[in-house]
C-alpha positions as CSV (number, residue, x, y, z in Angstrom):
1,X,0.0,0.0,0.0
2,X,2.6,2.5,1.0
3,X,4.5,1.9,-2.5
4,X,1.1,2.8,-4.5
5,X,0.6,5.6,-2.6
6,X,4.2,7.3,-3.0
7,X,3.4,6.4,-7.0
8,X,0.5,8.7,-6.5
9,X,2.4,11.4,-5.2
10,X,5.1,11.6,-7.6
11,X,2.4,11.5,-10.7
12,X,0.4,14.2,-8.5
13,X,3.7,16.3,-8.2
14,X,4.9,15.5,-11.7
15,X,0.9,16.7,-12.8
16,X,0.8,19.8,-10.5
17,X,4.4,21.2,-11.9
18,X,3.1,20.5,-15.7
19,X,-0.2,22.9,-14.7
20,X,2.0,25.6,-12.9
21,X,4.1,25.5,-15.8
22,X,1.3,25.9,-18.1
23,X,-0.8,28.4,-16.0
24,X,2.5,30.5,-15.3
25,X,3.0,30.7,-19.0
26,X,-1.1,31.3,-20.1
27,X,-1.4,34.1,-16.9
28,X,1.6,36.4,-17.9
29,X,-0.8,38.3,-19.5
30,X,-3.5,40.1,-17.7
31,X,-7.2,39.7,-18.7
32,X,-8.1,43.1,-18.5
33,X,-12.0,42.1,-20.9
34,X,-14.3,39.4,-20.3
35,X,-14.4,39.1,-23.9
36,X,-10.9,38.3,-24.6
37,X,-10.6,36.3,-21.1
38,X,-9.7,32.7,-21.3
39,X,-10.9,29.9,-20.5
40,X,-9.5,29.6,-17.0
41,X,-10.4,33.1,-16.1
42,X,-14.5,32.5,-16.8
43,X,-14.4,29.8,-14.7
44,X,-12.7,31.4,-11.9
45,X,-15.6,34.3,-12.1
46,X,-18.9,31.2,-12.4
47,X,-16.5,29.6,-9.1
48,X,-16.7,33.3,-7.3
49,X,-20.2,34.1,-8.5
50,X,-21.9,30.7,-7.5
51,X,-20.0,31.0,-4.0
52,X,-21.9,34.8,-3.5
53,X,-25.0,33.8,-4.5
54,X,-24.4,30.3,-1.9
55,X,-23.2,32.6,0.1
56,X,-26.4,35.1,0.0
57,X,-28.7,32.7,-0.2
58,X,-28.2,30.7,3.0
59,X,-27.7,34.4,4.9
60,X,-31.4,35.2,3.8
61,X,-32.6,31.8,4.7
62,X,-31.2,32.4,8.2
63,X,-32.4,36.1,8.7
64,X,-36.1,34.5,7.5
């Protein structure tokens, strides 16, 4: 078990330096328009929106 789960971590390390290395690369230019944003940066504004409006919502449901 211990041997499968330090292959893991190794594929999960090798995985997690491709995406820096790709996101490092892709985000060295700023997305100043949603228009021209990519793909990354429209996710990360539905992510923030649906947490606000989670967020809102189970406020109100506690002031009610």
């Amino acid at each position: 078990m211990l041997g499968l789960h330090t292959q893991y971590d190794s594929l999960g390390a090798s995985l997690h330096a491709m995406v820096n290395k790709y996101t490092v690369a892709k985000e060295s230019s700023m997305n100043c328009s949603i228009a021209t944003a990519d793909r990354a940066t429209h996710l990360k504004i539905v992510v923030v929106a649906f947490l606000c409006s989670t967020a809102l919502l189970c406020a109100a449901i506690i002031i009610h």
